[in-house]
N, CA, C and O atoms as a DFTB+ gen file, in Angstrom:
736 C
 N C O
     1  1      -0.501     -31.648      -9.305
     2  2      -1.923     -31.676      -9.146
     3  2      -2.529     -30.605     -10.028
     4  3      -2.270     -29.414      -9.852
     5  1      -3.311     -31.025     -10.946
     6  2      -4.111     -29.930     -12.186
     7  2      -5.255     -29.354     -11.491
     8  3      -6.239     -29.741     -12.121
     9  1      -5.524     -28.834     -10.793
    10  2      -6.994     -28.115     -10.574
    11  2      -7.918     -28.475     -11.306
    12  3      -7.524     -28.652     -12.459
    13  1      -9.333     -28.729     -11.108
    14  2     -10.267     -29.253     -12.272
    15  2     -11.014     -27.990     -11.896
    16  3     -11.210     -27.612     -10.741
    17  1     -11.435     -27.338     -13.082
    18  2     -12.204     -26.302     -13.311
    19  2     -13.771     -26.360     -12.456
    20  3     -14.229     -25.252     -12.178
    21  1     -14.309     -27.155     -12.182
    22  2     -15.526     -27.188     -11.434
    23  2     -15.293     -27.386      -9.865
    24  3     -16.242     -27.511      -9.092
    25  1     -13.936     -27.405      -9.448
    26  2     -13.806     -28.080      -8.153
    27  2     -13.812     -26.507      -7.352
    28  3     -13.335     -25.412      -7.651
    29  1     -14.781     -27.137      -5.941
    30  2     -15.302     -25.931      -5.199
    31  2     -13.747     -25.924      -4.255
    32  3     -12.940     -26.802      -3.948
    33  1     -13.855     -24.360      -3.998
    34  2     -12.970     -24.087      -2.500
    35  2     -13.827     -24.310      -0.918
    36  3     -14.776     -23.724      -0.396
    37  1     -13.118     -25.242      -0.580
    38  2     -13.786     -25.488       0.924
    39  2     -13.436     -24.281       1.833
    40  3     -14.385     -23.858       2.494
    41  1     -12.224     -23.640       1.988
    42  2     -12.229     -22.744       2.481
    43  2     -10.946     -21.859       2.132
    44  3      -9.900     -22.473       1.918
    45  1     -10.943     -20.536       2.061
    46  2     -10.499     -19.809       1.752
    47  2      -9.808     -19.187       2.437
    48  3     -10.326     -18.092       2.654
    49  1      -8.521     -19.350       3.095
    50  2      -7.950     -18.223       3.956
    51  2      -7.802     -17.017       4.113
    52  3      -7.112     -16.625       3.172
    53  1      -8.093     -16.076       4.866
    54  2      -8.287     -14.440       5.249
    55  2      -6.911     -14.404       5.023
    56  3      -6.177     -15.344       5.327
    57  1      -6.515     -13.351       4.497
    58  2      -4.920     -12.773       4.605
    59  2      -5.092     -11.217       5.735
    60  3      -5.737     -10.230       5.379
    61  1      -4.449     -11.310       6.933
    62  2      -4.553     -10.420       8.020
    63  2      -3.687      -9.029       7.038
    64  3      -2.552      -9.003       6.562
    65  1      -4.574      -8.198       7.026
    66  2      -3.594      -7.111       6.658
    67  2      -2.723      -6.052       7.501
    68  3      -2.303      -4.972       7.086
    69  1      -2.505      -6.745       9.088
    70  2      -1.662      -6.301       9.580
    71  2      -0.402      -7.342       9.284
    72  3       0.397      -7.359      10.220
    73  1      -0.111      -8.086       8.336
    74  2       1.073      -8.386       7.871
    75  2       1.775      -7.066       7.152
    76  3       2.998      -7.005       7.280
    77  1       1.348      -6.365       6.662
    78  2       1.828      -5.579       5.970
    79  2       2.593      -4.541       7.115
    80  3       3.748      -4.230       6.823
    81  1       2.130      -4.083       8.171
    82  2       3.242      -3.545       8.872
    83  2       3.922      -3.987       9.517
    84  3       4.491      -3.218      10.291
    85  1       4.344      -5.787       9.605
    86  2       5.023      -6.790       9.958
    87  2       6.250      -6.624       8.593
    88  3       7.451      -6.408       8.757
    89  1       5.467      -6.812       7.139
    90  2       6.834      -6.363       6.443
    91  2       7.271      -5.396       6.173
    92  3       8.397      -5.472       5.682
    93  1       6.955      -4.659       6.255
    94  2       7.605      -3.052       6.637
    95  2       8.663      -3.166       7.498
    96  3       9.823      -3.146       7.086
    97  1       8.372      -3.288       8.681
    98  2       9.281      -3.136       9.937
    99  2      10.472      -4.421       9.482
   100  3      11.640      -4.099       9.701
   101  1      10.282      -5.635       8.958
   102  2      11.152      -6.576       8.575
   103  2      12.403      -6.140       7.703
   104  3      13.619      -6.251       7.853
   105  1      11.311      -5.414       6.402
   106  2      12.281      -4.510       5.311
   107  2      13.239      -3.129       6.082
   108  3      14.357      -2.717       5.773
   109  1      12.639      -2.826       6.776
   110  2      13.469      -1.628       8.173
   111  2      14.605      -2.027       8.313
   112  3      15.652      -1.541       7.883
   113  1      14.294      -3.642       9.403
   114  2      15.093      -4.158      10.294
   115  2      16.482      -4.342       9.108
   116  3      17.595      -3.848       9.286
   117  1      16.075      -5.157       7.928
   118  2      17.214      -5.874       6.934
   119  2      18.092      -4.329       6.419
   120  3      19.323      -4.299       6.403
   121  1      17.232      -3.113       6.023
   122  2      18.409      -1.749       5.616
   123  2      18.986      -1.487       6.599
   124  3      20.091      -1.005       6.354
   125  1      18.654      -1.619       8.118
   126  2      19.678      -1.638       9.224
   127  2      21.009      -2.262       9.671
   128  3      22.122      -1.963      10.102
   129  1      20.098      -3.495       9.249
   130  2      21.481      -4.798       9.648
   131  2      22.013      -4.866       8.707
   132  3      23.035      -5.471       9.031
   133  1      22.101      -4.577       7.195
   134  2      22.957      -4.465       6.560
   135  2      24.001      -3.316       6.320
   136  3      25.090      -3.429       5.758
   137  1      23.244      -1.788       7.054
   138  2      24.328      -0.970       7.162
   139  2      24.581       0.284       5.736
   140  3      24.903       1.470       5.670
   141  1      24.319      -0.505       5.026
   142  2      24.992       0.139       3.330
   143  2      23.384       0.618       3.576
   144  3      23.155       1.828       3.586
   145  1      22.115      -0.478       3.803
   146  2      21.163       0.427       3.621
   147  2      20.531       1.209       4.357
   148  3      19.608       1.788       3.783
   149  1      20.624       1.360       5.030
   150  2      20.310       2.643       6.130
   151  2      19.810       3.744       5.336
   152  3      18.615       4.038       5.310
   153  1      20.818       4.434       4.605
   154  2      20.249       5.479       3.373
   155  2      18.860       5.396       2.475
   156  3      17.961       6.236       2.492
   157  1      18.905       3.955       1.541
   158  2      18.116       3.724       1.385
   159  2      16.469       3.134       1.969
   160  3      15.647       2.525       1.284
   161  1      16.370       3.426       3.021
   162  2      15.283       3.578       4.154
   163  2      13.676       4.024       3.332
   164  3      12.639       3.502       2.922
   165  1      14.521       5.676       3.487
   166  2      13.549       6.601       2.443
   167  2      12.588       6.466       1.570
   168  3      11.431       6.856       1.419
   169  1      13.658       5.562       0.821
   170  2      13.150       5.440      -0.787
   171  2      12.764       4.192      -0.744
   172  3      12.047       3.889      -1.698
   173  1      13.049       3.047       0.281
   174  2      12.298       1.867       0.296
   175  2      10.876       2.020       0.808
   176  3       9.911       1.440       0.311
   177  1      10.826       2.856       1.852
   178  2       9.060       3.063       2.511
   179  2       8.523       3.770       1.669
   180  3       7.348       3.903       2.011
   181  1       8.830       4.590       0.257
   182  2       7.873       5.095      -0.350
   183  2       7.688       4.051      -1.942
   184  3       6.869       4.406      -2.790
   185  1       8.441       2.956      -2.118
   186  2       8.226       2.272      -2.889
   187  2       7.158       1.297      -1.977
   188  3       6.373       0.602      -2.621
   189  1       7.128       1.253      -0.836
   190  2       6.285      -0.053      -0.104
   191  2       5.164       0.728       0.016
   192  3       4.235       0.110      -0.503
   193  1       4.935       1.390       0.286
   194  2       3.842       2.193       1.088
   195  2       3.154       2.683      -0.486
   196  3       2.018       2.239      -0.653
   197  1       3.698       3.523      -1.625
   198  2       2.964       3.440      -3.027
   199  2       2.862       2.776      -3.326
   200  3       1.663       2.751      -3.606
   201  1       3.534       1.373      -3.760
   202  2       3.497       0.579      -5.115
   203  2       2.711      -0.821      -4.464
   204  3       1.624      -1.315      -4.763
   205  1       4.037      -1.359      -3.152
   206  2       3.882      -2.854      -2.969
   207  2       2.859      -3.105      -2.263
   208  3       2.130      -4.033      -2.614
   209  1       2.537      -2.308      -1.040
   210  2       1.590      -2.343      -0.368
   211  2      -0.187      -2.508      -0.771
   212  3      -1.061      -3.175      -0.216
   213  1      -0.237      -1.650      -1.890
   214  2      -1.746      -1.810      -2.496
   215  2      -1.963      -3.400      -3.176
   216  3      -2.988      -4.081      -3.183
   217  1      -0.765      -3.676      -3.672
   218  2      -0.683      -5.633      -4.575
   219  2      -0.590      -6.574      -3.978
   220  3      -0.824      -7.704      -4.406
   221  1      -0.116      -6.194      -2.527
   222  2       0.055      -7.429      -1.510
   223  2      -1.278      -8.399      -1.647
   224  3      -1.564      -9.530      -2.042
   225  1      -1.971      -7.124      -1.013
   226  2      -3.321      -8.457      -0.294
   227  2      -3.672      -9.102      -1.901
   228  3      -3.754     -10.328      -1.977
   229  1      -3.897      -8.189      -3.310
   230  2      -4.330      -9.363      -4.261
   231  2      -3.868     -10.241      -4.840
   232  3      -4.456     -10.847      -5.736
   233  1      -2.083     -10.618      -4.220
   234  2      -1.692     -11.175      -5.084
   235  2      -1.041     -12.786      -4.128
   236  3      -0.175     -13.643      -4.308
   237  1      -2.006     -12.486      -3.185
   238  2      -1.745     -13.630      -1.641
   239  2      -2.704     -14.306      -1.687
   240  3      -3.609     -13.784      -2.338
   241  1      -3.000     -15.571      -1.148
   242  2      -4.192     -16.148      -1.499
   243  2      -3.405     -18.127      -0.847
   244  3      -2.376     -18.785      -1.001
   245  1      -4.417     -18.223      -0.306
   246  2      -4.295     -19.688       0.522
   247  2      -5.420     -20.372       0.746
   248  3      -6.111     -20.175       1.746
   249  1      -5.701     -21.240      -0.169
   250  2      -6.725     -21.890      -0.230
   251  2      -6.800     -23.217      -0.194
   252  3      -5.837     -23.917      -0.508
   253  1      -8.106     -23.769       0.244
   254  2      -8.416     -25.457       0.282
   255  2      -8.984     -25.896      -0.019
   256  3      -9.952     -26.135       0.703
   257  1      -8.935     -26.481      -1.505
   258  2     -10.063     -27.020      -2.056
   259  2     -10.129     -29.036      -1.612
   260  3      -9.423     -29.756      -0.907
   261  1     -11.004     -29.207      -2.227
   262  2     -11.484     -30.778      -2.128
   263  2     -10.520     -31.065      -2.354
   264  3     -10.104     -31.746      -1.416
   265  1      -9.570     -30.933      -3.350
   266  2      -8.662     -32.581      -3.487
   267  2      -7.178     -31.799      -2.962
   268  3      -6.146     -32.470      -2.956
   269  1      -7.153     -30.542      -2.586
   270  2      -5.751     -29.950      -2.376
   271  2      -5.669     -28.180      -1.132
   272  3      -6.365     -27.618      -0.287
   273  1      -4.504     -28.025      -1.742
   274  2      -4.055     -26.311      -0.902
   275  2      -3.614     -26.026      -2.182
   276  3      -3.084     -26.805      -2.975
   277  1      -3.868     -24.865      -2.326
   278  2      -3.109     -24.173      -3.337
   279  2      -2.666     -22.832      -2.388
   280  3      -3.290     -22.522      -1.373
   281  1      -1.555     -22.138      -2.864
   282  2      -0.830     -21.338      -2.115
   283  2      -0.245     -20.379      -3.348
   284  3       0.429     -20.810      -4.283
   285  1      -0.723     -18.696      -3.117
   286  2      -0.769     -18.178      -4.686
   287  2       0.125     -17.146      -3.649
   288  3      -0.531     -16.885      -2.641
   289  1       1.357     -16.559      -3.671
   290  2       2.171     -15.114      -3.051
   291  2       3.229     -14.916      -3.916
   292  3       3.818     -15.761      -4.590
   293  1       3.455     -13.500      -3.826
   294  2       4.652     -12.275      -4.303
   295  2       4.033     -11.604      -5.359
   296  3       3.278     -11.863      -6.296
   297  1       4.699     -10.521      -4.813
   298  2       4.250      -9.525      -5.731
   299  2       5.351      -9.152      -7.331
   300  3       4.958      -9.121      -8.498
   301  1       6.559      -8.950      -6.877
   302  2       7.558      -8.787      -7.837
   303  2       7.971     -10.239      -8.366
   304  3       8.095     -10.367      -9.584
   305  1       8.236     -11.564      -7.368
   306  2       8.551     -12.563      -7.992
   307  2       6.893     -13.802      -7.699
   308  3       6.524     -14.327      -6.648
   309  1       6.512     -13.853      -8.554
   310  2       5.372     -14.395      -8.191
   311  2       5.150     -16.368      -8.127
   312  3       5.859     -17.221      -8.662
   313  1       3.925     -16.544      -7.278
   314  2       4.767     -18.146      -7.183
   315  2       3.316     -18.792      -7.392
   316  3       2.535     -17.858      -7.205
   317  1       2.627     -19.885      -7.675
   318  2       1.797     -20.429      -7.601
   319  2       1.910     -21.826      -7.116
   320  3       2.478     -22.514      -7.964
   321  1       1.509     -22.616      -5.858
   322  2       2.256     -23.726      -5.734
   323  2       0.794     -24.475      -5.094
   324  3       0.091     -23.994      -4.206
   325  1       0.530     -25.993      -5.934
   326  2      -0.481     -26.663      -5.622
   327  2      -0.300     -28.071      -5.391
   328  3       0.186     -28.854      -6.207
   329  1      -0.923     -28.494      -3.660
   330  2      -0.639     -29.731      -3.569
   331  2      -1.807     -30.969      -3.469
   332  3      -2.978     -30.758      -3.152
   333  1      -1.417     -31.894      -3.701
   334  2      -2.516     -32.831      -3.533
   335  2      -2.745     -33.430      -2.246
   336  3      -1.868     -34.270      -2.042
   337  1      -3.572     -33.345      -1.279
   338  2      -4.035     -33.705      -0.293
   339  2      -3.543     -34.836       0.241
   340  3      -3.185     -34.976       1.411
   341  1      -3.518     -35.842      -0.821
   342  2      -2.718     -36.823      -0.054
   343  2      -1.464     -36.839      -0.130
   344  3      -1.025     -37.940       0.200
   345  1      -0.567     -36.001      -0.460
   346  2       0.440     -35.748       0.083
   347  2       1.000     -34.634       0.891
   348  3       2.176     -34.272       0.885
   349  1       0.037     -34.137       1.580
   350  2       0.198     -33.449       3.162
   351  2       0.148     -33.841       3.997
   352  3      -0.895     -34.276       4.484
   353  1       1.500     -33.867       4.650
   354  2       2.104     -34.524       5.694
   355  2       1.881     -34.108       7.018
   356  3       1.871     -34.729       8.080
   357  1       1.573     -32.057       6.520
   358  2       1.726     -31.603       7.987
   359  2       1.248     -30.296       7.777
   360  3       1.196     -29.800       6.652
   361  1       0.835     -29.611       8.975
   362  2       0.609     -28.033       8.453
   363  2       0.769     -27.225       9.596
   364  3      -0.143     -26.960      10.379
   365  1       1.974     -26.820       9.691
   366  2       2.318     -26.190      11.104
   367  2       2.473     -24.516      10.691
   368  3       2.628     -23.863       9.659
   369  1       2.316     -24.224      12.323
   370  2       1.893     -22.337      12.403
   371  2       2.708     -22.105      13.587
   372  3       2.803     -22.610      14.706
   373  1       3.297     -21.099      12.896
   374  2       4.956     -20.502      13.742
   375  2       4.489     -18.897      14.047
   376  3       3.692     -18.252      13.365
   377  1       5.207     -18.432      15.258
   378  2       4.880     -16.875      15.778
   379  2       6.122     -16.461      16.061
   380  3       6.529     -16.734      17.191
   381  1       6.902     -15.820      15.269
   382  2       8.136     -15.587      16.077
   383  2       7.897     -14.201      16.801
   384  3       6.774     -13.700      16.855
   385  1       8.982     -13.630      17.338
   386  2       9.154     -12.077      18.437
   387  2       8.739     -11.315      17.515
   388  3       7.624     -10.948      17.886
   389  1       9.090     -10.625      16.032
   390  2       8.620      -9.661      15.767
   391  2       6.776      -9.879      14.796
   392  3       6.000      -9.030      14.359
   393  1       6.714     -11.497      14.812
   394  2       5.616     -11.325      14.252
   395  2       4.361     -11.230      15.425
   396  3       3.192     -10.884      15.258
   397  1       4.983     -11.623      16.537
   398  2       3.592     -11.689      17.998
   399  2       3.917     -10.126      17.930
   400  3       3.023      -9.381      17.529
   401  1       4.954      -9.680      18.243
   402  2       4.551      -7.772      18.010
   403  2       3.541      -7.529      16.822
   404  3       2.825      -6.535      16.944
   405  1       3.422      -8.125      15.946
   406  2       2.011      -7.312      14.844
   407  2       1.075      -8.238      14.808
   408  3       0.089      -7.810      14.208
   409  1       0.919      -9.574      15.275
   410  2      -0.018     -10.472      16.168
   411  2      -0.348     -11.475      14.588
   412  3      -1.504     -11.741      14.257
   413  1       0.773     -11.890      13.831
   414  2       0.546     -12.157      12.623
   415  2       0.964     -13.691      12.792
   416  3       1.705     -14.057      13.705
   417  1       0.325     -14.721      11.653
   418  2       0.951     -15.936      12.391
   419  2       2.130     -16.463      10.910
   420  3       2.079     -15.663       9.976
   421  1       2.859     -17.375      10.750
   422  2       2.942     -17.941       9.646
   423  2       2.276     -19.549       9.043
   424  3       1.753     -20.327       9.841
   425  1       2.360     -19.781       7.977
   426  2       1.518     -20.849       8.160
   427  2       2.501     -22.059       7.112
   428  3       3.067     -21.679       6.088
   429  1       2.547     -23.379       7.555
   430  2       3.531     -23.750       6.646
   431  2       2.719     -24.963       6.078
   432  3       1.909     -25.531       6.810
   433  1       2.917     -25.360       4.818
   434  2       2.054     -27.132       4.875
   435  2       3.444     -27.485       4.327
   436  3       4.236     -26.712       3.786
   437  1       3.591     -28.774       4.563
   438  2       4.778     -29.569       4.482
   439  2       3.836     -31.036       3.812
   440  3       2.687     -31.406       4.054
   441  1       4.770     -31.542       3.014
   442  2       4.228     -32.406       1.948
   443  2       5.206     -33.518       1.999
   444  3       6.220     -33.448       2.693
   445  1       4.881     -34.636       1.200
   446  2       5.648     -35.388       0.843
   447  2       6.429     -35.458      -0.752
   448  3       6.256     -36.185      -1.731
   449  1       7.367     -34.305      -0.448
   450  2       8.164     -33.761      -1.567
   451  2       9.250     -34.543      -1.632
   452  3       9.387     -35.522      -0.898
   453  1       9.994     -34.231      -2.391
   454  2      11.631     -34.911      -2.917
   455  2      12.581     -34.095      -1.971
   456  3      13.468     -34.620      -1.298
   457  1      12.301     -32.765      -1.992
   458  2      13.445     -32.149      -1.674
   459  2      12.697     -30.977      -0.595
   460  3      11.545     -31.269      -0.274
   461  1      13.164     -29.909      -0.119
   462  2      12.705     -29.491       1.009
   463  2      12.245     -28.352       0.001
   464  3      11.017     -28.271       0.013
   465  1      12.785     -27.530      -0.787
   466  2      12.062     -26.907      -1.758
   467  2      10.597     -27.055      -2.366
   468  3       9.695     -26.227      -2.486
   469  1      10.686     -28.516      -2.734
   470  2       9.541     -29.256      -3.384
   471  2       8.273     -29.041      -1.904
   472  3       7.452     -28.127      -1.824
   473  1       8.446     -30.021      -1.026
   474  2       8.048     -30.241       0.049
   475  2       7.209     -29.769       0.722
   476  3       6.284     -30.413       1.217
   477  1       7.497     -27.898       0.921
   478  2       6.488     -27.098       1.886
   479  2       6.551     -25.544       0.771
   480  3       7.205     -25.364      -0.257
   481  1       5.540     -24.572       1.533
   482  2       5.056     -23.474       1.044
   483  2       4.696     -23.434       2.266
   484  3       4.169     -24.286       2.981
   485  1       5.210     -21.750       2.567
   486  2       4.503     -21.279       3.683
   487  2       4.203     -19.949       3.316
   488  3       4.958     -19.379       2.527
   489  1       2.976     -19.233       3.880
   490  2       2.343     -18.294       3.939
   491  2       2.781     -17.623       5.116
   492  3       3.268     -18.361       5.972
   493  1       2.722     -16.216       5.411
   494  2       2.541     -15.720       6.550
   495  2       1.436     -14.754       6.466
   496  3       1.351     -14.234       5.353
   497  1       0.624     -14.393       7.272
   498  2      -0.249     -13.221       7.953
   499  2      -1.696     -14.202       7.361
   500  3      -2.642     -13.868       6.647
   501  1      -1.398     -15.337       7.934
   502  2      -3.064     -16.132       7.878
   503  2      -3.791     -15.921       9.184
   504  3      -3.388     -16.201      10.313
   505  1      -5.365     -15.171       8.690
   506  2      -6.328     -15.257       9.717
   507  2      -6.772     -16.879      10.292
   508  3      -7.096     -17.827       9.577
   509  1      -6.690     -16.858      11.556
   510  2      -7.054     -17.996      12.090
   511  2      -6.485     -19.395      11.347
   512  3      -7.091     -20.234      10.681
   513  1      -4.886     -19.285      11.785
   514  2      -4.226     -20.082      11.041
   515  2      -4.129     -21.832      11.367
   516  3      -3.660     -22.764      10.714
   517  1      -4.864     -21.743      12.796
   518  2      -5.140     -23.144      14.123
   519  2      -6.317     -23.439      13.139
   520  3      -6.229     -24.567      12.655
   521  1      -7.377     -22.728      12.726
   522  2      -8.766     -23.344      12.062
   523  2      -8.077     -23.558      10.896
   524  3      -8.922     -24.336      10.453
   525  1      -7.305     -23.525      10.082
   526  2      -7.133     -23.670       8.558
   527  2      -6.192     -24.816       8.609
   528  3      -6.194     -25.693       7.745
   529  1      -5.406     -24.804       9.606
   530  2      -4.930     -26.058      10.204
   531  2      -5.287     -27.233      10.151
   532  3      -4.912     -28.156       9.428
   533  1      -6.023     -27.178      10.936
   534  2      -7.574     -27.920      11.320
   535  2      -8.162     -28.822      10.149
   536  3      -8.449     -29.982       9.854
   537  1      -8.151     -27.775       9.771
   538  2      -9.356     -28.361       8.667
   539  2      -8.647     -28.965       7.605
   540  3      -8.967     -29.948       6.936
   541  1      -7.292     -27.998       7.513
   542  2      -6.475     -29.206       6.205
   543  2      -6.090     -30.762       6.214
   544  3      -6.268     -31.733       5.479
   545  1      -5.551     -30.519       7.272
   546  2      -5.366     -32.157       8.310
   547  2      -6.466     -32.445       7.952
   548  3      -6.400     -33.154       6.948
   549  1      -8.181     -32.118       8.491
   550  2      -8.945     -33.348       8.668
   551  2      -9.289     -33.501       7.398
   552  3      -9.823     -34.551       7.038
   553  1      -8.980     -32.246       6.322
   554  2      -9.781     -32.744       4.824
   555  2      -8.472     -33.700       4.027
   556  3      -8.740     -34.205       2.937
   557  1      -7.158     -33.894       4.596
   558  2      -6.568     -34.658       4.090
   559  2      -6.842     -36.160       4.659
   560  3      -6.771     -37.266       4.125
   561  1      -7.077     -35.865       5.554
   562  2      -7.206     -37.879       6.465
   563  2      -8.419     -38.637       5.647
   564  3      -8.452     -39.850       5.437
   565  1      -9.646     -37.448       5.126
   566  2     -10.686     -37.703       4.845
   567  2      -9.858     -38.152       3.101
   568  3      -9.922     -39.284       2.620
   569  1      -9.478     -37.521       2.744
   570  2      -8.856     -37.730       1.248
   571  2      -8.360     -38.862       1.035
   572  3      -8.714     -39.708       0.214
   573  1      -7.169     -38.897       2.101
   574  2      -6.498     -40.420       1.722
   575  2      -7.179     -41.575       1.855
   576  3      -7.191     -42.527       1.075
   577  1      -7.934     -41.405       3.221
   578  2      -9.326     -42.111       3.379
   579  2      -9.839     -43.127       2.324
   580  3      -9.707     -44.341       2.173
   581  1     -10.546     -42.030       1.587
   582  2     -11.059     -41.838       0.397
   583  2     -10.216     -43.168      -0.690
   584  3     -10.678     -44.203      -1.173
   585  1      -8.877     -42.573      -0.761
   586  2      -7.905     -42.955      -1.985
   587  2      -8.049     -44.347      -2.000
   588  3      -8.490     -45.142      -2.829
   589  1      -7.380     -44.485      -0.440
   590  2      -6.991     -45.952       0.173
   591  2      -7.968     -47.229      -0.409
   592  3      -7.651     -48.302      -0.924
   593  1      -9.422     -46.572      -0.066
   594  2     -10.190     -47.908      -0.309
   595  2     -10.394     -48.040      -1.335
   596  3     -10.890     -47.277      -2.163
   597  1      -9.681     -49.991      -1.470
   598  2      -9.758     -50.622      -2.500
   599  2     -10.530     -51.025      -3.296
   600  3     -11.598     -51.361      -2.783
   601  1     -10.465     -51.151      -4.394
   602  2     -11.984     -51.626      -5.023
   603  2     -11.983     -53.092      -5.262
   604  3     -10.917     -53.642      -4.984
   605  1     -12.982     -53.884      -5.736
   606  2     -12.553     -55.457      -5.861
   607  2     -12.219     -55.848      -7.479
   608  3     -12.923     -55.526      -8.437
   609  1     -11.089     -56.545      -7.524
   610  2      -9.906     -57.233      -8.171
   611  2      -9.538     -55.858      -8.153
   612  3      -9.736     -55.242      -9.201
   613  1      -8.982     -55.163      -7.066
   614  2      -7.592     -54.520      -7.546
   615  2      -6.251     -55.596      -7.197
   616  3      -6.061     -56.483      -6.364
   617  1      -5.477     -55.011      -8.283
   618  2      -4.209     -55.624      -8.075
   619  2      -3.098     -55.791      -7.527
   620  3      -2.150     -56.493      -7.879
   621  1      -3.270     -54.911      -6.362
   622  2      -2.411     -54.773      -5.255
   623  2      -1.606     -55.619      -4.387
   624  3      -2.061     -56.762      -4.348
   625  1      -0.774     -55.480      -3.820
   626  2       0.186     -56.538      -3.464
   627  2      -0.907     -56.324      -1.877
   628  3      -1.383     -55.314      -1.358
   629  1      -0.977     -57.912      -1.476
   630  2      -2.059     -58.164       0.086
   631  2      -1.363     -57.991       1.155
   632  3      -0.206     -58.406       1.097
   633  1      -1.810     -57.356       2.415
   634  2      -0.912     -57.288       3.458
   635  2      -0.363     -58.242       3.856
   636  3       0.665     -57.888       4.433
   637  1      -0.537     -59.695       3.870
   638  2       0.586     -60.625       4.202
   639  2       1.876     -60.474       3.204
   640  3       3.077     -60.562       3.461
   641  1       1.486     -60.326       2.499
   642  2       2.800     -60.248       0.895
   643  2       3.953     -58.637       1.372
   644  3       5.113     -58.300       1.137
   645  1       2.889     -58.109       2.053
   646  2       3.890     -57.081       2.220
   647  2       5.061     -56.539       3.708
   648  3       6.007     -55.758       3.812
   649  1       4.140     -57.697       4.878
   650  2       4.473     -57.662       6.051
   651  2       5.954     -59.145       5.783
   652  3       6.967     -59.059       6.477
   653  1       5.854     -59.954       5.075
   654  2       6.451     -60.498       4.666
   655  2       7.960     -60.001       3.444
   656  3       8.987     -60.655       3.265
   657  1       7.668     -59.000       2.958
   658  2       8.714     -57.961       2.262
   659  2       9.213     -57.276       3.553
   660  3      10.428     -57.399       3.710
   661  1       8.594     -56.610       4.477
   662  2       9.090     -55.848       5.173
   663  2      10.387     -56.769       6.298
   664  3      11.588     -56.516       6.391
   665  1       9.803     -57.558       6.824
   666  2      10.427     -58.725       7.660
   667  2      11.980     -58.972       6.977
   668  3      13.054     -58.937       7.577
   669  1      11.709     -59.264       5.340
   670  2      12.837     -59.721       4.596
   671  2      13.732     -58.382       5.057
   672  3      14.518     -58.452       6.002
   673  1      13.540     -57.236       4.336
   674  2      14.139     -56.081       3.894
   675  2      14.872     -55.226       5.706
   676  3      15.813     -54.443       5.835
   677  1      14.038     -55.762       6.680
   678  2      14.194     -55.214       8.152
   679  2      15.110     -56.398       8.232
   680  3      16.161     -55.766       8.336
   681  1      15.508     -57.756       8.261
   682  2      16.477     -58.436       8.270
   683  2      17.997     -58.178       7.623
   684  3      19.030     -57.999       8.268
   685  1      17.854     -58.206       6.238
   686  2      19.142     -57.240       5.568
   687  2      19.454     -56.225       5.778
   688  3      20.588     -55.929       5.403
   689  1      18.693     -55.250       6.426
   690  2      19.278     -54.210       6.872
   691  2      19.728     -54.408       8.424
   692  3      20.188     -53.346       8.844
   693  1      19.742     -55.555       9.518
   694  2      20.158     -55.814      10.529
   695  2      21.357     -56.405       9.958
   696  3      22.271     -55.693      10.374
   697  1      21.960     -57.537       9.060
   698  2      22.902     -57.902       8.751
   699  2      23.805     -56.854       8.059
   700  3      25.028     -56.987       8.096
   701  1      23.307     -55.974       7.525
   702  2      24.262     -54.987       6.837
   703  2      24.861     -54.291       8.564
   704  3      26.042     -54.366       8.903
   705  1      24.104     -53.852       9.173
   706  2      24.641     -52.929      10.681
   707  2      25.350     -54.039      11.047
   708  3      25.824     -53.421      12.001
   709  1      25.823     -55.055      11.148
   710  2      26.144     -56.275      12.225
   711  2      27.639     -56.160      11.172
   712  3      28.627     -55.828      11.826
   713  1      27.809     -56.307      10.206
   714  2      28.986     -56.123       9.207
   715  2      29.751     -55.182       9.259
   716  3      30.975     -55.131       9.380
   717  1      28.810     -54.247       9.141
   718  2      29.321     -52.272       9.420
   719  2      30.332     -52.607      11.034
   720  3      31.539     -52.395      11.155
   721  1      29.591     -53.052      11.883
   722  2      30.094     -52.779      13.460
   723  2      30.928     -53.506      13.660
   724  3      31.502     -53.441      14.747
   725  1      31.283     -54.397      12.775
   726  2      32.386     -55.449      13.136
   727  2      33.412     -55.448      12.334
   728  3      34.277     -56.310      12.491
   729  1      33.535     -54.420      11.244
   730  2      34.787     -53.974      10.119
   731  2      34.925     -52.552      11.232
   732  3      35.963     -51.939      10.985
   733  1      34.188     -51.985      12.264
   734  2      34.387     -50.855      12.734
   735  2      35.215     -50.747      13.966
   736  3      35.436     -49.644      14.466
């Protein structure tokens, strides 16, 4: 999906900046459980707390425009990832134990990708992540909406032509299981 230079943002997601002492305590937890870093503790909270901490919030960004989400995060490895509305499938918001301790949510949209890579982008530390929710869902239903209706002489295959493919194709695949279970 290309972004078109005139296309407005419907809404703009808040990035909560109490994520940031959600990844702190995360980056803690990982020099712990790994043990070797424990030492390096020190020198990780004064690289987070100088360097990473001030780039976070500008370099995060979750937005919804008319025809899509775009989803802009990282600071050291940076990602830009933009989808087209009608292929959002879903947009779910997760709280695990240490993120309800800093009251942060995550936010995921899930697409109709190839691969699970392709597929979703998730954000974490979205303000009011149930309203952005919300609104992506209804500005996608409104999108496909949109797509769906046909214009006249399009060339499209007619719903009898296709309830009639389906019937065929739901039949061969009952004779293929009936073959399978009886070589089984």
């Amino acid at each position: 999906m290309k972004k078109r230079p005139d296309e407005a943002v419907t809404l703009n997601a808040e990035i909560d900046p109490r994520v940031l002492g959600y990844q702190m305590m995360l980056g803690i937890l990982w020099h712990i459980v790994t043990v070797v870093g424990i030492p390096f503790i020190p020198i990780s909270l004064i690289v987070f707390l100088l360097w990473y901490k001030p780039r976070y919030m500008a370099h995060h960004s979750l937005k919804l425009t008319e025809t899509g989400v775009e989803i802009r995060r990282g600071v050291i490895f940076q990602s830009q990832t933009q989808f087209s509305l009608d292929r959002v499938t879903d947009v779910s918001v997760a709280q695990g134990p240490l993120m309800r301790r800093y009251g942060v949510y995550g936010v995921t949209v899930e697409t109709a990708g190839q691969t699970v890579a392709q597929g979703t982008a998730a954000m974490v530390g979205v303000v009011d992540p149930y309203d952005f929710r919300d609104a992506v869902m209804h500005n996608a239903e409104i999108y496909k909406g949109s797509q769906s209706v046909s214009t006249p002489g399009s060339s499209g295959p007619s719903p009898s032509d296709s309830s009639g493919d389906q019937i065929e194709l739901l039949t061969e695949i009952r004779d293929i299981l009936s073959r399978i279970e009886r070589k089984g």
